[in-house]
C-alpha positions in Angstrom: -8.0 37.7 -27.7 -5.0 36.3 -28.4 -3.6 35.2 -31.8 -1.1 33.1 -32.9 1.0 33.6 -36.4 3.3 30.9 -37.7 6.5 33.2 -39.4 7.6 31.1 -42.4 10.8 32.8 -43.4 11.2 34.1 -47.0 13.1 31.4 -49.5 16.6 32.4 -49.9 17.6 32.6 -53.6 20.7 30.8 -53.6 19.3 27.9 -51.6 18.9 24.8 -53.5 14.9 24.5 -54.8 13.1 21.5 -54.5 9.8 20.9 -55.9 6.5 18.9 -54.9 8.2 15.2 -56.1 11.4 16.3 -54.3 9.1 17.0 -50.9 7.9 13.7 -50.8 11.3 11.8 -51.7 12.7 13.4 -48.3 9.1 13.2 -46.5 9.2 9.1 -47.0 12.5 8.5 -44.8 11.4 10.9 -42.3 8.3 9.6 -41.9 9.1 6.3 -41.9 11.8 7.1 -39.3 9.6 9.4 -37.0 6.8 6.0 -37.5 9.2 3.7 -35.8 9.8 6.1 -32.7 6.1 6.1 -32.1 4.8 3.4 -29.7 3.2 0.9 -32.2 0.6 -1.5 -31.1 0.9 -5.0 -30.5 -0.7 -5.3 -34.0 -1.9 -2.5 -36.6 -3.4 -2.8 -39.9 -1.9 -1.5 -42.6 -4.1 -1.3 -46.1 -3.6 -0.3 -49.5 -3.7 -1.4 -53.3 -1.4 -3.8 -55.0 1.5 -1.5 -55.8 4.5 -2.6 -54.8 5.8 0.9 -53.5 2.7 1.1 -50.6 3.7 -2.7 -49.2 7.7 -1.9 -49.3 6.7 1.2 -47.5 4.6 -0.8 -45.2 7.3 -3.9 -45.0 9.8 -1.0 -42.6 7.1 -0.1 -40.3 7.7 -2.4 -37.2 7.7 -5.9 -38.1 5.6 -9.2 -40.1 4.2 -9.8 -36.5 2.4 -6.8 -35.8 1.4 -5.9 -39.2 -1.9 -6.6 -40.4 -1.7 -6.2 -43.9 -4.9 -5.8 -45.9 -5.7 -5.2 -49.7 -7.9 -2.7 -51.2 -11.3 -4.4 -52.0 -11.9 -2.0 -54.2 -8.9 -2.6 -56.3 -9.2 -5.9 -56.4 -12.7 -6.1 -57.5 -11.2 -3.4 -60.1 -9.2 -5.7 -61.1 -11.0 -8.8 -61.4 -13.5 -6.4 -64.0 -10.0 -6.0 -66.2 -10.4 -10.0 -66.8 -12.2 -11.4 -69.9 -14.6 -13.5 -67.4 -18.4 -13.3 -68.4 -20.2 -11.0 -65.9 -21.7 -14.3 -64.1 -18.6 -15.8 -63.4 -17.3 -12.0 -62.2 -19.8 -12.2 -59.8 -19.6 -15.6 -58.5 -15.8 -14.7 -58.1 -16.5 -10.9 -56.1 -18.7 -13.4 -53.7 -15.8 -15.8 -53.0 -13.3 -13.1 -52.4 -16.1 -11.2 -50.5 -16.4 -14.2 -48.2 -12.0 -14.8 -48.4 -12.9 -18.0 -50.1 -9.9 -17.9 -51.8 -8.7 -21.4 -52.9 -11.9 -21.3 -54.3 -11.0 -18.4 -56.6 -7.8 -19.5 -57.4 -9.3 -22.8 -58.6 -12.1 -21.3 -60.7 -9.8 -19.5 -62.3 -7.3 -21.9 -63.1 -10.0 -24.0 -64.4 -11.1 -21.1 -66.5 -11.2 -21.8 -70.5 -11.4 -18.0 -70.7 -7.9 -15.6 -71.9 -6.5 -12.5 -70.2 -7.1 -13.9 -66.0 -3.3 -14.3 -65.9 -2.8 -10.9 -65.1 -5.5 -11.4 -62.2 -4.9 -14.8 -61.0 -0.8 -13.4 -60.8 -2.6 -11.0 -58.7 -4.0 -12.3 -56.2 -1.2 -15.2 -55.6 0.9 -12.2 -54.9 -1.2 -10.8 -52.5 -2.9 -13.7 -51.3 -1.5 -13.2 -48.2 -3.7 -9.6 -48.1 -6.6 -11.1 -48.8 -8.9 -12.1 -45.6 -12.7 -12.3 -45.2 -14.1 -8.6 -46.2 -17.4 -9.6 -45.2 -15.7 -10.5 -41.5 -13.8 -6.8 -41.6 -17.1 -5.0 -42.9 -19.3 -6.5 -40.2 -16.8 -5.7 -37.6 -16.2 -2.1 -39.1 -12.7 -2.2 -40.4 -11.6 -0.3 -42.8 -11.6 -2.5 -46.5 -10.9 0.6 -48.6 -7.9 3.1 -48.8 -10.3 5.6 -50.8 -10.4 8.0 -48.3 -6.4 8.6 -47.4 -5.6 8.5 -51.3 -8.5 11.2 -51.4 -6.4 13.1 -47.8 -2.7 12.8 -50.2 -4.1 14.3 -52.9 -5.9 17.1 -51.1 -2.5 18.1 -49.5 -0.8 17.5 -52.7 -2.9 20.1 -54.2 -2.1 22.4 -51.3 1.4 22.3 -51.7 1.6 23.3 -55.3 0.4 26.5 -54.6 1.1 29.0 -57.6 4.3 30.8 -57.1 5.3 28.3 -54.2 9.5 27.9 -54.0 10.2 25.3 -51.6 13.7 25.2 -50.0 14.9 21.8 -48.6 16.2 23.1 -45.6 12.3 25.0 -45.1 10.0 21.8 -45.8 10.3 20.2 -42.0 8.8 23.6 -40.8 6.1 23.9 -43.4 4.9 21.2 -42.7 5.1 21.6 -38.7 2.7 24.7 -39.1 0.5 22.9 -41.7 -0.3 20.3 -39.5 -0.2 21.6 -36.7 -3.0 24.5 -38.4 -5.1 20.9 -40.1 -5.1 19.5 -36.7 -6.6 22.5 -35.2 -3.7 23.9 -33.2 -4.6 27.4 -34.1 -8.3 27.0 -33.0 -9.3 29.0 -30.1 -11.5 26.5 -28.7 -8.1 23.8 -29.0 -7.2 23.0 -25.3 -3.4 23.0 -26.7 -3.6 26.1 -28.6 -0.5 27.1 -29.6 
């Protein structure tokens, strides 16, 4: 039987620490770097909610032409609860978007005697762009929701604040090697790349 132990060197005391927020600020360039060096296809879907952070994120992974950029349906129909529309209307709206009858929406809504849609309708102009048939991406089995990676981040987020944890800058790349390397299965004897 043979075993396999990554060695993760103790944290030197005089290196500079770095905590959780500090891993992720340095994780974002390098993964946005080591993205661009992988062979992207012609086109690839990228999908998230409306913050601005996730689509300028997005917006340096290859270019407009291959990106497929899709917004959360959830969010959006989160969002379009936050308005002041009677529950009727709500759903006439979740339809329309549903079916990415959007002029529709956008008319309804500007048409609207009722307050507080600003926020929504500025909303989904912004993204309007992100906003294609769901019923088409449903019935073909494409992916509408970003529940289950934000669900994936903050598993490994809770991972890494182990109590006692000291991360070291120069340490994280490493870390990380092993950890993924151990979620993937690497370490499994059954893996046909065992390492």
């Amino acid at each position: 039987m043979v075993t396999t132990a990554a060695r993760i060197s103790p944290v030197d005391s005089s290196a500079p620490r770095c905590s959780l927020r500090h891993v992720r600020l340095l994780l974002i360039p390098c993964c946005r770097v080591w993205v661009n060096q992988q062979p992207l296809p012609e086109i690839f879907s990228c999908l998230g909610d409306g913050h601005d952070g996730i689509w300028n994120l997005f917006g340096k992974i290859g270019n407009a032409q291959q990106r497929c950029e899709t917004l959360d349906w959830y969010h959006l129909v989160e969002n379009l609860w936050k308005t002041d529309l009677n529950d009727q209307l709500k759903h006439e709206i979740k339809q329309l978007l549903w079916n990415g009858e959007l002029a529709q929406v956008v008319d309804i809504l500007q048409s609207s005697a009722s307050s507080g849609i600003e926020n929504f309708l500025a909303y989904i102009q912004k993204h309007r762009h992100r906003i294609p048939c769901y019923r088409h991406f449903h019935d073909q089995s494409i992916p509408i929701g970003s529940g289950a990676v934000e669900s994936l981040v903050k598993q490994i987020d809770r991972r890494g604040q182990i109590s006692g944890a000291q991360w070291a800058s120069k340490n994280v790349p490493q870390v990380l090697k092993h950890r993924s390397a151990y979620l993937n299965g690497f370490f499994s004897p059954s893996h046909p790349k065992r390492i």
